[in-house]
Biopython code that builds the backbone (N, CA, C, O; Angstrom):
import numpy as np
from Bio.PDB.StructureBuilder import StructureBuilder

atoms = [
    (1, "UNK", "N", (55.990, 20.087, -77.552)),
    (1, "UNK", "CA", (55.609, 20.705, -76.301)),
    (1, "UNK", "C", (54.088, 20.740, -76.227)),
    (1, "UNK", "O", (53.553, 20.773, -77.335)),
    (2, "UNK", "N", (53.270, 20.741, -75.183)),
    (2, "UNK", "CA", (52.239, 20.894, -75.055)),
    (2, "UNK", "C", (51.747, 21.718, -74.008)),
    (2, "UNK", "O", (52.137, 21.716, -72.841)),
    (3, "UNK", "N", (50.645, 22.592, -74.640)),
    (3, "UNK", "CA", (50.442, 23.563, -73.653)),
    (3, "UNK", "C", (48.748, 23.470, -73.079)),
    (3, "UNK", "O", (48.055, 22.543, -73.499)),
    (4, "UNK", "N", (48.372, 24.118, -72.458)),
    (4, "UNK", "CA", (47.386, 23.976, -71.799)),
    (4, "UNK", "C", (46.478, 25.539, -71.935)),
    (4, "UNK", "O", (46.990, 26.488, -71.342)),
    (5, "UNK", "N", (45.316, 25.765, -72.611)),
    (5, "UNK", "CA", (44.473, 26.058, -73.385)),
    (5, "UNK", "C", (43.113, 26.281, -72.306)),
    (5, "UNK", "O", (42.289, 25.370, -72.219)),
    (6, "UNK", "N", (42.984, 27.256, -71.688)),
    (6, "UNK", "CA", (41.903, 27.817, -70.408)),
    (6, "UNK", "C", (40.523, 28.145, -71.312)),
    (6, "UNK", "O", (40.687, 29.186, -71.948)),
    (7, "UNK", "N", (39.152, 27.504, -71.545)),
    (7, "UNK", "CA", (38.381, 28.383, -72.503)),
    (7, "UNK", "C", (37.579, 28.765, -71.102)),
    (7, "UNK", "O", (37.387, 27.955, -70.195)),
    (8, "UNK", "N", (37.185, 30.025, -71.093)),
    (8, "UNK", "CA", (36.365, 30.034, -70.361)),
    (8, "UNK", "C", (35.108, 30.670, -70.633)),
    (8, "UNK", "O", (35.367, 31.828, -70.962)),
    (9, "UNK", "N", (33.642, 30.432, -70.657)),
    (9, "UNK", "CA", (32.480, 30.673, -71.244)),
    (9, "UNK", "C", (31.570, 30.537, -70.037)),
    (9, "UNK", "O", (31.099, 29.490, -69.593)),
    (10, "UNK", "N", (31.372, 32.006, -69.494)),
    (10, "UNK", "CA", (30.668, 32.758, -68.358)),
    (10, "UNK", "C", (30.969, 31.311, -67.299)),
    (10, "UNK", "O", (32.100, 30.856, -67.465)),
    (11, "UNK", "N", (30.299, 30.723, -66.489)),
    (11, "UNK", "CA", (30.920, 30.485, -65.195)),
    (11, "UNK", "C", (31.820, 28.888, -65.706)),
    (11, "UNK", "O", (32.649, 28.400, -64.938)),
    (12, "UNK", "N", (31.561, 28.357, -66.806)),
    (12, "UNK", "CA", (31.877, 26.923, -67.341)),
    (12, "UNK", "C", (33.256, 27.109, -68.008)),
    (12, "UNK", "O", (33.354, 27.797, -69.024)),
    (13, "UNK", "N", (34.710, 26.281, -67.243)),
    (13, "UNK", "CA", (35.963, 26.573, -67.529)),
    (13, "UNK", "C", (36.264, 24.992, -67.975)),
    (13, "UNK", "O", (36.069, 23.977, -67.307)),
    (14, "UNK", "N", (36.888, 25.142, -69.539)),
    (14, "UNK", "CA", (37.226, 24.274, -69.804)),
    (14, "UNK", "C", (38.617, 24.060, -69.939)),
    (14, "UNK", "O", (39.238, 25.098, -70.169)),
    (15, "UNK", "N", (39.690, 22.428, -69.822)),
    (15, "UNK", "CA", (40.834, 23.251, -69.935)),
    (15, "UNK", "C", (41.552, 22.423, -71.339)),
    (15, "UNK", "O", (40.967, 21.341, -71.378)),
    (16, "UNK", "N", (42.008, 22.451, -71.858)),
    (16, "UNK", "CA", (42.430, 21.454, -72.775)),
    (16, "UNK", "C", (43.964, 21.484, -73.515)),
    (16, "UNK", "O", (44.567, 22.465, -73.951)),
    (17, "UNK", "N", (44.400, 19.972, -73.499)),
    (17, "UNK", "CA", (45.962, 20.030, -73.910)),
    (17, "UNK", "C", (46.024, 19.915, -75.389)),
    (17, "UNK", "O", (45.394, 19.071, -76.025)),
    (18, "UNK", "N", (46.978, 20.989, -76.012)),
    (18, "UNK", "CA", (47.138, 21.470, -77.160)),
    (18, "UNK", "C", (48.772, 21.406, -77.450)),
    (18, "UNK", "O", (49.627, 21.972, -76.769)),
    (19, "UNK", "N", (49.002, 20.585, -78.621)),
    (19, "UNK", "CA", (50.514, 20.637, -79.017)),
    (19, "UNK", "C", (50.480, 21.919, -79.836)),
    (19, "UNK", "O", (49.647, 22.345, -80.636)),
    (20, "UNK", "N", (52.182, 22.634, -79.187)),
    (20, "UNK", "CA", (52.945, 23.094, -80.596)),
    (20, "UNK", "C", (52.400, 23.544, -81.782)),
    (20, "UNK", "O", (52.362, 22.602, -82.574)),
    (21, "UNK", "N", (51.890, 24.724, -82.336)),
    (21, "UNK", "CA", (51.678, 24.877, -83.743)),
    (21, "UNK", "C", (50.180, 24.229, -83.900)),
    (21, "UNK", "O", (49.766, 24.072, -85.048)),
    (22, "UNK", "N", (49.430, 23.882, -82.905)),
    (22, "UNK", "CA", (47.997, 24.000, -83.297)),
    (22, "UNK", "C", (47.478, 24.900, -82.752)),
    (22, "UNK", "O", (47.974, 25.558, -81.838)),
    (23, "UNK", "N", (45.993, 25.106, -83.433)),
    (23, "UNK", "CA", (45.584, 26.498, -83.108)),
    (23, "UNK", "C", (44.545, 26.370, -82.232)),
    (23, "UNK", "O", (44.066, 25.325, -81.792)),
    (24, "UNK", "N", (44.176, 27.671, -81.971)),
    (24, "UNK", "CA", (43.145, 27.237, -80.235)),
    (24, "UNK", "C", (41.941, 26.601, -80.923)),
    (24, "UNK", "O", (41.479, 25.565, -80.445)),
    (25, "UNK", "N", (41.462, 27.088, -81.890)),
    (25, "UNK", "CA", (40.073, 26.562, -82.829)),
    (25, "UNK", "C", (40.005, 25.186, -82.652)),
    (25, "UNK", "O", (39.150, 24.564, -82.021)),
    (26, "UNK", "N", (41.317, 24.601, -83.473)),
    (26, "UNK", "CA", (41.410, 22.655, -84.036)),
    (26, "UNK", "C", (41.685, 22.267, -82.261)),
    (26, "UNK", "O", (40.923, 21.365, -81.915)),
    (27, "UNK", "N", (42.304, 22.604, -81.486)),
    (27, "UNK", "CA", (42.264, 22.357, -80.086)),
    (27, "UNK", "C", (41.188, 22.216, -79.676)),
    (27, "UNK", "O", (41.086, 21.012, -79.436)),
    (28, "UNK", "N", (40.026, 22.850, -79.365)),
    (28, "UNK", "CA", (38.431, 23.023, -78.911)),
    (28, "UNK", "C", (38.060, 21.535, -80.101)),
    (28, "UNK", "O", (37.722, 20.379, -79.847)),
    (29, "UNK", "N", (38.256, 22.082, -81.106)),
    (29, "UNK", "CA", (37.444, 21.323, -81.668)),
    (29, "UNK", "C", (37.781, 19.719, -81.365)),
    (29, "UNK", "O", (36.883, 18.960, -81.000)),
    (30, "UNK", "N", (39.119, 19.285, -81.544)),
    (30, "UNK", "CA", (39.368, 18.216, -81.122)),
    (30, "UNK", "C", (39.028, 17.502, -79.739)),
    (30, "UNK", "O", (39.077, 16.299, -79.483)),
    (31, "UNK", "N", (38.665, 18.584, -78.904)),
    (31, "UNK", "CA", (38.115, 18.110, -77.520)),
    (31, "UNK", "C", (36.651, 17.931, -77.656)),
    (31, "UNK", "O", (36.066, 17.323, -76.759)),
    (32, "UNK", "N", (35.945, 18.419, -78.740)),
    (32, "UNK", "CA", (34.698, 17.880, -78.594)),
    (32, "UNK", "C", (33.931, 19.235, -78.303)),
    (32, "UNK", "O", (32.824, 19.319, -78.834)),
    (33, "UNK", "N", (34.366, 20.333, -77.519)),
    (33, "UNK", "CA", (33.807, 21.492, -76.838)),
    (33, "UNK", "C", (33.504, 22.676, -78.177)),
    (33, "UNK", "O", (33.662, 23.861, -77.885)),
    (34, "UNK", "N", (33.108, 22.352, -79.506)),
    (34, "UNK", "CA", (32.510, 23.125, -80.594)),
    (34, "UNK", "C", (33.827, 24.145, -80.894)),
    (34, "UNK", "O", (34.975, 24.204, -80.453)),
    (35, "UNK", "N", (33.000, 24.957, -81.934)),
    (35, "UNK", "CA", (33.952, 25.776, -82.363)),
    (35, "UNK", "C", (33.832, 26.985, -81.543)),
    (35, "UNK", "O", (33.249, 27.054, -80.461)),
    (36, "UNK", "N", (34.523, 28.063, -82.245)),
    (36, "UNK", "CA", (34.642, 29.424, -81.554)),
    (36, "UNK", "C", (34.316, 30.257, -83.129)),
    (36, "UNK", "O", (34.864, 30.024, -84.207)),
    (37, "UNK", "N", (33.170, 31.345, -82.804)),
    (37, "UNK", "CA", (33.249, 32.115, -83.548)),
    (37, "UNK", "C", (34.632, 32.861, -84.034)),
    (37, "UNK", "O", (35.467, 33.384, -83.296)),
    (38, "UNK", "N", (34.664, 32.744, -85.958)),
    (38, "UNK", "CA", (36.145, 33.353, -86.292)),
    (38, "UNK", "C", (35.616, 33.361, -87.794)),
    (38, "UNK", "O", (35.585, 32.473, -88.646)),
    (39, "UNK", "N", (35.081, 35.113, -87.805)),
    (39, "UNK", "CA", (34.579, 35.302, -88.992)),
    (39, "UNK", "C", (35.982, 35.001, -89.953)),
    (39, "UNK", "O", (35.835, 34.479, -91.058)),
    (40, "UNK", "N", (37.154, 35.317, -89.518)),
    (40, "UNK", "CA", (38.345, 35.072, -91.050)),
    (40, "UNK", "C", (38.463, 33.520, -90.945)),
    (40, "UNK", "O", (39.612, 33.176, -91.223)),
    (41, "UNK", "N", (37.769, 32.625, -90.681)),
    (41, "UNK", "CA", (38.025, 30.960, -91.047)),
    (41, "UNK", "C", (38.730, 30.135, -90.700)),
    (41, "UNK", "O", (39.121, 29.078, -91.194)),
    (42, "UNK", "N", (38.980, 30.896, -89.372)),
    (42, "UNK", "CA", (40.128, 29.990, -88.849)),
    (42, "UNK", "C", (41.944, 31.167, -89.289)),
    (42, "UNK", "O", (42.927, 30.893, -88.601)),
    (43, "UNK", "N", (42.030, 31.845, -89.942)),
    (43, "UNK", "CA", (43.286, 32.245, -90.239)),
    (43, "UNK", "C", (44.371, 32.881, -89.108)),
    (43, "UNK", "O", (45.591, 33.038, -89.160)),
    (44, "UNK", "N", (43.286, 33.198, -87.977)),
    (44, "UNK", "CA", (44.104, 33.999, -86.986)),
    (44, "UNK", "C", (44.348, 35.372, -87.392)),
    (44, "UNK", "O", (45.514, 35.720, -87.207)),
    (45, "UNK", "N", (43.507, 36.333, -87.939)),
    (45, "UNK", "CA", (43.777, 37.553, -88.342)),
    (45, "UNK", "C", (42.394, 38.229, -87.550)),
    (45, "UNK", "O", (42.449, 39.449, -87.400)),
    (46, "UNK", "N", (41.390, 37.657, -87.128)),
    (46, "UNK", "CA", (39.628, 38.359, -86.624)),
    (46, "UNK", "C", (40.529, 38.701, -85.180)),
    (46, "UNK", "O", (40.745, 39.913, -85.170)),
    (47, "UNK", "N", (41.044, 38.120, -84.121)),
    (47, "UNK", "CA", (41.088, 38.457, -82.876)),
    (47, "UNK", "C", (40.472, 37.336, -81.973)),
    (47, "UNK", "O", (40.823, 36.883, -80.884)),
    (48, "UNK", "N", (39.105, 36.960, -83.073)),
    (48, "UNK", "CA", (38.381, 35.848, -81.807)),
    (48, "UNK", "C", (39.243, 35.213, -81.074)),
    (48, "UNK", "O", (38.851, 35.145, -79.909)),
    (49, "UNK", "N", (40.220, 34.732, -81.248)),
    (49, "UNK", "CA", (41.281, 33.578, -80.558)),
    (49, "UNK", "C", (42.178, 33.819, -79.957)),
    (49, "UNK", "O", (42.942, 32.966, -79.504)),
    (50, "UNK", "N", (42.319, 35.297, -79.781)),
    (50, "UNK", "CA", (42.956, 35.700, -79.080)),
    (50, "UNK", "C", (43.316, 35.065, -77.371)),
    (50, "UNK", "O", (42.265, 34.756, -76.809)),
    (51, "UNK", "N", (44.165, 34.909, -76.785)),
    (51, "UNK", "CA", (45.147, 34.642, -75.864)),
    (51, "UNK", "C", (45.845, 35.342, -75.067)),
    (51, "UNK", "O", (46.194, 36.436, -75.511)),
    (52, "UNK", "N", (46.238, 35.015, -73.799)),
    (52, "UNK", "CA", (46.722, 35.266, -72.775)),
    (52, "UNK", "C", (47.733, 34.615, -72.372)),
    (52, "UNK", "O", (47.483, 33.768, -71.514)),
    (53, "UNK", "N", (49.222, 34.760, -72.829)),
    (53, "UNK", "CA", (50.210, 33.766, -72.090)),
    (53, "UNK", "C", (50.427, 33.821, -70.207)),
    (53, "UNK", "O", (50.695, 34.944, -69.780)),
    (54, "UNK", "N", (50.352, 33.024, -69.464)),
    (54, "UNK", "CA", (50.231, 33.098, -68.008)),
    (54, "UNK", "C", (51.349, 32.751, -67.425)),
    (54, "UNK", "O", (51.852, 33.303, -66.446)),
    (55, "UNK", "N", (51.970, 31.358, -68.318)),
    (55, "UNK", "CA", (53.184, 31.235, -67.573)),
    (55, "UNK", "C", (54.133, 30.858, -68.775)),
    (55, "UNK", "O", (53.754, 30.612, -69.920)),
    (56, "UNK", "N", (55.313, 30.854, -68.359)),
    (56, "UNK", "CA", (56.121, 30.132, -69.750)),
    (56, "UNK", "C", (56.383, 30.865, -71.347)),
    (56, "UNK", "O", (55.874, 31.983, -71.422)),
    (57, "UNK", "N", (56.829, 30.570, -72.138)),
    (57, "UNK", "CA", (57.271, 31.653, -73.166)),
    (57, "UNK", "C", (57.203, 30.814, -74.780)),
    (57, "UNK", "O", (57.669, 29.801, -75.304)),
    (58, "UNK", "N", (56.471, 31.758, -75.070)),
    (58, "UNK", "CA", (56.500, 31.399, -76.916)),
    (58, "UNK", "C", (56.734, 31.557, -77.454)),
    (58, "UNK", "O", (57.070, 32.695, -77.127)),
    (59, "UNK", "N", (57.058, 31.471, -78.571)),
    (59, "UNK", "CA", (57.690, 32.954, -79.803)),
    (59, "UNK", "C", (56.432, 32.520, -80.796)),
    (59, "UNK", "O", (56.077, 31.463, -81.317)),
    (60, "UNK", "N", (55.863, 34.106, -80.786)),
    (60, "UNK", "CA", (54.894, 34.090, -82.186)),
    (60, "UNK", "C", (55.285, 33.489, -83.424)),
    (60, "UNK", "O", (56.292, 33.143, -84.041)),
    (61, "UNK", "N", (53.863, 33.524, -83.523)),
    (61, "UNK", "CA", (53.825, 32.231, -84.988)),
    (61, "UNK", "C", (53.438, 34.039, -86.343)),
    (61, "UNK", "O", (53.307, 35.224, -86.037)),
    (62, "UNK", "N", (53.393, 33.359, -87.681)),
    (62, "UNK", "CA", (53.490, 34.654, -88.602)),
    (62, "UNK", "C", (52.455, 35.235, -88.104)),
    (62, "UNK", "O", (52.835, 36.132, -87.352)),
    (63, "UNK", "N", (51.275, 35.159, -88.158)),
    (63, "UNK", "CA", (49.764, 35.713, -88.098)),
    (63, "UNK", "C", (49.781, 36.673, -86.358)),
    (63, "UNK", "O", (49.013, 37.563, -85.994)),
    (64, "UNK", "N", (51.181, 35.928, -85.453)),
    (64, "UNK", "CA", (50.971, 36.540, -84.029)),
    (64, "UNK", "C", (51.156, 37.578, -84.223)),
    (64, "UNK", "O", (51.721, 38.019, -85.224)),
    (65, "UNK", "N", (50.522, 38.498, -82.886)),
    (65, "UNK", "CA", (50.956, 40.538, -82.825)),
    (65, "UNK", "C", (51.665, 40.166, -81.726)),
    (65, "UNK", "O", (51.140, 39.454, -80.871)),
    (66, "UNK", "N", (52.765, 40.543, -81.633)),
    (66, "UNK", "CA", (53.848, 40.643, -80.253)),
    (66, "UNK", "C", (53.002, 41.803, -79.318)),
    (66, "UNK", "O", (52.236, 42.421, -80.057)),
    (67, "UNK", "N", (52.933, 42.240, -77.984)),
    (67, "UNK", "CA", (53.054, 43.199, -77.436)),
    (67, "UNK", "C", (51.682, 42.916, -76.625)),
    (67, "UNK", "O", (51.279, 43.729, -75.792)),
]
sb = StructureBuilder()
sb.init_structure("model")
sb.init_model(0)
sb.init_chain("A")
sb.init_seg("    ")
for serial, (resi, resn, name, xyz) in enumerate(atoms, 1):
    if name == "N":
        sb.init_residue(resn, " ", resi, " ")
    sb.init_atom(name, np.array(xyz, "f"), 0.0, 1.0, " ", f" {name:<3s}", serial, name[0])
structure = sb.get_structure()
């Protein structure tokens, strides 16, 4: 499945397609558009990467907080 990944950084919206089980970080990064500050290294435990589902349904991955 592939989902679609909104970064947005004050008025400059980027949008980028992301499979399944990758993370928003290796997503950005693979588009070329740098990293994202994430003092835990990428693990998904800081918050930086935090998300907004808008449409459609996921089921958290281990590291997700439901709610």
């Amino acid at each position: 499945m592939i989902c679609t990944i909104r970064f947005i950084r004050g008025p400059r919206v980027d949008e980028v397609g992301a499979e399944a089980g990758t993370t928003v970080a290796e997503s950005l990064g693979a588009a070329g558009l740098g990293a994202i500050e994430a003092p835990c290294g990428g693990r998904g435990i800081c918050g930086k990467c935090r998300v907004r589902l808008v449409a459609g349904s996921l089921a958290p991955a281990g590291t997700d907080e439901a709610g």
